[in-house]
Z-matrix of the N, CA and C atoms (Angstrom, degrees):
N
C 1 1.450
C 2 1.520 1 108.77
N 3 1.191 2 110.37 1 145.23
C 4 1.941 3 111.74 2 -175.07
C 5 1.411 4 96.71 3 -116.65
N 6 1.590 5 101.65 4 -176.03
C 7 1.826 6 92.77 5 -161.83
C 8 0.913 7 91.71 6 -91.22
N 9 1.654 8 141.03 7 -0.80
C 10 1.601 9 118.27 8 170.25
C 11 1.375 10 114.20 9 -70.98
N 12 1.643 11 128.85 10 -4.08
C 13 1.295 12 108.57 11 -159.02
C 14 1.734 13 101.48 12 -100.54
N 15 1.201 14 114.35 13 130.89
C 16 1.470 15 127.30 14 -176.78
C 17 1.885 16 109.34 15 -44.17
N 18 0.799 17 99.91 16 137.39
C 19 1.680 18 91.53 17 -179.20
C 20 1.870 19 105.78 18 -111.86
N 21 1.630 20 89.52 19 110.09
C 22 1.883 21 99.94 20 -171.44
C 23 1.727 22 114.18 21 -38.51
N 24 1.282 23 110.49 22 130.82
C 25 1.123 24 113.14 23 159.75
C 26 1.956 25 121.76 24 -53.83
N 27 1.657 26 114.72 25 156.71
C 28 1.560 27 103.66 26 -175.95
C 29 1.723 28 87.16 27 -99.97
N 30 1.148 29 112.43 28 158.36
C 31 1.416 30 102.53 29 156.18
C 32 1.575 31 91.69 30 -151.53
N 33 1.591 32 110.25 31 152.55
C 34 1.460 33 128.29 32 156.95
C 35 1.337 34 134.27 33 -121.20
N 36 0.964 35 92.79 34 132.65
C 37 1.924 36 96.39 35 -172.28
C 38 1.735 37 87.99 36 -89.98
N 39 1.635 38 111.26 37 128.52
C 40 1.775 39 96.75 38 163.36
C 41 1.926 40 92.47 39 -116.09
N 42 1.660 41 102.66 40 140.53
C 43 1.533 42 113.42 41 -151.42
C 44 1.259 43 105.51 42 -143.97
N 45 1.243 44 126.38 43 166.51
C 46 1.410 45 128.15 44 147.88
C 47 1.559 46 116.70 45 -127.21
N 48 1.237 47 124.96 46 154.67
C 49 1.150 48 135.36 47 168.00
C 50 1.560 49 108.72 48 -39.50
N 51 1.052 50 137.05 49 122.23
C 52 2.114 51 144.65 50 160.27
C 53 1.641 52 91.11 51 87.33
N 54 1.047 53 131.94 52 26.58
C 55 1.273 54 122.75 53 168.84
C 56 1.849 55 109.31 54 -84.96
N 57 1.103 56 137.60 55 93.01
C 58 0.991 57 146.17 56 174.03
C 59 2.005 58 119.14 57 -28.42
N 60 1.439 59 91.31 58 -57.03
C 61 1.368 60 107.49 59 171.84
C 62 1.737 61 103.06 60 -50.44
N 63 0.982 62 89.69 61 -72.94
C 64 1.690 63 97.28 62 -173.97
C 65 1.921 64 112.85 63 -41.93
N 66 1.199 65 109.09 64 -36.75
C 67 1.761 66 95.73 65 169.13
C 68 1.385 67 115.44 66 -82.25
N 69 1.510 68 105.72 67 -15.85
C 70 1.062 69 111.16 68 -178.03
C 71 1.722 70 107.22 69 -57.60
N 72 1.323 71 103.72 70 -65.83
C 73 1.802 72 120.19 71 160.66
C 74 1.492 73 117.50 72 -28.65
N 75 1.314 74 103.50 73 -64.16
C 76 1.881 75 108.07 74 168.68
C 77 1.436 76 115.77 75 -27.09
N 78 1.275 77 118.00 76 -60.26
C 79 1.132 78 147.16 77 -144.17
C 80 1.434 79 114.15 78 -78.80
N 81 1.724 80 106.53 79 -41.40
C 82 1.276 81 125.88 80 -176.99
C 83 1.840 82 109.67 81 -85.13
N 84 1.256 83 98.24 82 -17.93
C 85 1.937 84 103.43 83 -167.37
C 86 1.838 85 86.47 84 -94.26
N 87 1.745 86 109.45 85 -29.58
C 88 2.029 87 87.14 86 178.78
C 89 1.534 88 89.54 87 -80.77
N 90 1.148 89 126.01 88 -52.81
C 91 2.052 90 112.06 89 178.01
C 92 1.444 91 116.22 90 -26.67
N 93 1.386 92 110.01 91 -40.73
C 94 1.820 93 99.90 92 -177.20
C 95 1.440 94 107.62 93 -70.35
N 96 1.412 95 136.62 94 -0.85
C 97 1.539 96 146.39 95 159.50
C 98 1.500 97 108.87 96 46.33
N 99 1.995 98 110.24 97 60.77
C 100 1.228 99 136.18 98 -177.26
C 101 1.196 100 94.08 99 -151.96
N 102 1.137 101 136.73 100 73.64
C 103 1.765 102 132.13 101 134.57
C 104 1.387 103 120.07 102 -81.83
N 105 1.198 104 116.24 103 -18.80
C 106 1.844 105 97.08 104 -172.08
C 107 1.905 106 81.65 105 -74.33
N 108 0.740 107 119.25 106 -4.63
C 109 1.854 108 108.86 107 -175.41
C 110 1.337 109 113.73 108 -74.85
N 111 1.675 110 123.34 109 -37.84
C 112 1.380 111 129.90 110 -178.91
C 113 1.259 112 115.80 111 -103.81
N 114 1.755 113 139.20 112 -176.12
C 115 1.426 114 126.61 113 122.02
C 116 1.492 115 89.27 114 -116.86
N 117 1.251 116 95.56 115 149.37
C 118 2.050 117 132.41 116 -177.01
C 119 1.424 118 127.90 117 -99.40
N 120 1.254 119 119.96 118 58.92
C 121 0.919 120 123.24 119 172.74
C 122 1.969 121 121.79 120 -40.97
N 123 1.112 122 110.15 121 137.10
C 124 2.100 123 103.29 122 169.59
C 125 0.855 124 109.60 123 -110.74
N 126 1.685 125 145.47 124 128.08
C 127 1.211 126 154.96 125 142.91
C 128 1.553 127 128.07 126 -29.79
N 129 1.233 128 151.06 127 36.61
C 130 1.703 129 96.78 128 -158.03
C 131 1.595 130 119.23 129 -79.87
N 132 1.436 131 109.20 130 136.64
C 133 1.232 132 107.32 131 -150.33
C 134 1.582 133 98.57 132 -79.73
N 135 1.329 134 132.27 133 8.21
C 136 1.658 135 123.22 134 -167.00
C 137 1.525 136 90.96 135 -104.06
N 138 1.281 137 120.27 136 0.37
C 139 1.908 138 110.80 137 179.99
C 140 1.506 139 100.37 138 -94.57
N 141 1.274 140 108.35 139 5.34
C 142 1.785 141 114.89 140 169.55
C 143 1.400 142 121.92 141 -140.08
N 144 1.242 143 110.09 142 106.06
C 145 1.740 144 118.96 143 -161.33
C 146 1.761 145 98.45 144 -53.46
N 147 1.558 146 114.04 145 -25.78
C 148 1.699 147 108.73 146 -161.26
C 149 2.130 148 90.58 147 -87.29
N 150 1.522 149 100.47 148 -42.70
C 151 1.841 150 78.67 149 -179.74
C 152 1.717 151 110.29 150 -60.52
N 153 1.679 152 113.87 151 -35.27
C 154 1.272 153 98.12 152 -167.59
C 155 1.351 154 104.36 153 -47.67
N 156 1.403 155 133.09 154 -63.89
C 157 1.527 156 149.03 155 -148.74
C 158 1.664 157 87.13 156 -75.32
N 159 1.235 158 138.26 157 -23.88
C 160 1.464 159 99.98 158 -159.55
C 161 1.737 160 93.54 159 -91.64
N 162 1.982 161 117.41 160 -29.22
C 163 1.482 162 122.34 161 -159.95
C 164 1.839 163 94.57 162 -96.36
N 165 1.418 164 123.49 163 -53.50
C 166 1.278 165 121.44 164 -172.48
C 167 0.941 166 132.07 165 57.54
N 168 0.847 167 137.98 166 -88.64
C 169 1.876 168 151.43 167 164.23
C 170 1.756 169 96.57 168 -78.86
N 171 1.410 170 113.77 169 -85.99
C 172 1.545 171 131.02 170 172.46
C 173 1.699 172 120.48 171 -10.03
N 174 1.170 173 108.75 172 62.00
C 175 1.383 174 117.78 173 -164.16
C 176 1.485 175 106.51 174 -159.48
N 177 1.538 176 122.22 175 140.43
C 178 1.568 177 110.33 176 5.85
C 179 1.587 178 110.46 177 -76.08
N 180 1.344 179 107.21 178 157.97
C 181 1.919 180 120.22 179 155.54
C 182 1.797 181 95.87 180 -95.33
N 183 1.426 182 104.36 181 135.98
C 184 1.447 183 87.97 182 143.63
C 185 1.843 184 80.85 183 -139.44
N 186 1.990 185 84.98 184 161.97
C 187 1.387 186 117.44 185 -171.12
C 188 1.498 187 84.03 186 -114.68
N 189 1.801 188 108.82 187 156.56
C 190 1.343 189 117.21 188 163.34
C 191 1.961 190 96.67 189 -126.75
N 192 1.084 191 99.31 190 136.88
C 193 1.742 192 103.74 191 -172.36
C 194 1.745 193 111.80 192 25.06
N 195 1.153 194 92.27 193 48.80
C 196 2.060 195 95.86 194 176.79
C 197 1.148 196 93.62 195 83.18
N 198 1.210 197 161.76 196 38.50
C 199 1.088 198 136.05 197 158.03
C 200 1.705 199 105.16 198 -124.64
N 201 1.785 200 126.14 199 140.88
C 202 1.174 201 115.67 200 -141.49
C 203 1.890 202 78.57 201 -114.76
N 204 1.228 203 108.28 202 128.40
C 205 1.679 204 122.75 203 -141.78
C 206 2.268 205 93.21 204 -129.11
N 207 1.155 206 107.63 205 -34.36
C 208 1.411 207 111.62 206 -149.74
C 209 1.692 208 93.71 207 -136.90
N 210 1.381 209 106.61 208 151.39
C 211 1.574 210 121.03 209 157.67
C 212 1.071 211 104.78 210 -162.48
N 213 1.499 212 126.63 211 142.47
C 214 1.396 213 140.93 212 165.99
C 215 1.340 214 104.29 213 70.44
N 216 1.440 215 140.23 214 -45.56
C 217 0.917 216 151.20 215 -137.01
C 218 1.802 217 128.80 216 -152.42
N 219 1.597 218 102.82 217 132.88
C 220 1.986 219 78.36 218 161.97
C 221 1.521 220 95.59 219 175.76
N 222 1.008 221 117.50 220 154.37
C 223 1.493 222 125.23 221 -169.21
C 224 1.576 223 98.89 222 -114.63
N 225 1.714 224 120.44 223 158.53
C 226 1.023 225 135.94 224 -166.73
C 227 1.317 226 86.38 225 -62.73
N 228 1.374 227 123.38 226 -71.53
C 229 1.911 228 117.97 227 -164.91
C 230 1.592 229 107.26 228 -37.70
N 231 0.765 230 95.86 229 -56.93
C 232 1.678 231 94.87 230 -173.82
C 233 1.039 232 127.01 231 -59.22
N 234 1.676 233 118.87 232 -29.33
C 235 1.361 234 133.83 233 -166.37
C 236 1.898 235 100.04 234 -79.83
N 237 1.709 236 120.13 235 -37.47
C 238 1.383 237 123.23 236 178.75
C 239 1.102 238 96.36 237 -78.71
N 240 1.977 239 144.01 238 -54.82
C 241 0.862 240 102.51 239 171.53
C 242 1.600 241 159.18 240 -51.89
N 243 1.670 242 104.69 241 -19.42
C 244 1.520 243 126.62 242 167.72
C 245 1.408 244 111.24 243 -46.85
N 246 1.857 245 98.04 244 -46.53
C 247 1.404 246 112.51 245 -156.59
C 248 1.439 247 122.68 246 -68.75
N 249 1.981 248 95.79 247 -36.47
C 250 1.777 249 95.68 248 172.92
C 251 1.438 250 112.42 249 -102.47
N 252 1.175 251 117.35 250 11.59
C 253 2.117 252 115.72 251 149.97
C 254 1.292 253 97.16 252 -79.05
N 255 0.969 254 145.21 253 -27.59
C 256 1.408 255 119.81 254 -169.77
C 257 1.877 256 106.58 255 -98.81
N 258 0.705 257 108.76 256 -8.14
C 259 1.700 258 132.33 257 -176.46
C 260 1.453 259 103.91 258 -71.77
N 261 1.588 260 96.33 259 -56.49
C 262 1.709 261 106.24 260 -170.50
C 263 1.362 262 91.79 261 -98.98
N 264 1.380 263 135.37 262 39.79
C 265 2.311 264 111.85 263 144.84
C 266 1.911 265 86.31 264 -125.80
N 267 1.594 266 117.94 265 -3.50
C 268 1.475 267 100.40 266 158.05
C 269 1.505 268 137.21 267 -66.46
């Protein structure tokens, strides 16, 4: 890799399976139509007794490179803008 090449943002969706909100979220981060910018990891938080108890209800979270950016909610605009502030202090 050379220093021109952008270095992808991380992002995580933490989710559960039939959570409405949460595709809702999915849905809105492929609408902002910037993936070669991130890779997207999915959570589901019930295959870990400590995310269930720490998110519970409070979902989705998404994090962008550790940083906790989103809850319940988020629209494509917002989600690219999140995406290239956190891009540019990498």
């Amino acid at each position: 890799m050379n220093d021109q090449t952008p270095i992808k943002a991380e992002v995580v969706i933490y989710a559960r399976p039939g959570c409405h909100l949460c595709d809702e979220a999915k849905a809105e981060i492929a609408r902002a139509n910037c993936t070669g910018l991130y890779n997207l990891e999915e959570i589901n938080i019930d295959d870990d007794p400590e995310l269930a108890r720490r998110y519970g209800y409070d979902i989705p979270v998404v994090t962008i490179n550790g940083v906790h950016v989103f809850k319940h909610c988020l629209n494509a605009a917002d989600f690219k803008r999140e995406l290239r502030r956190a891009r540019k202090t990498t």
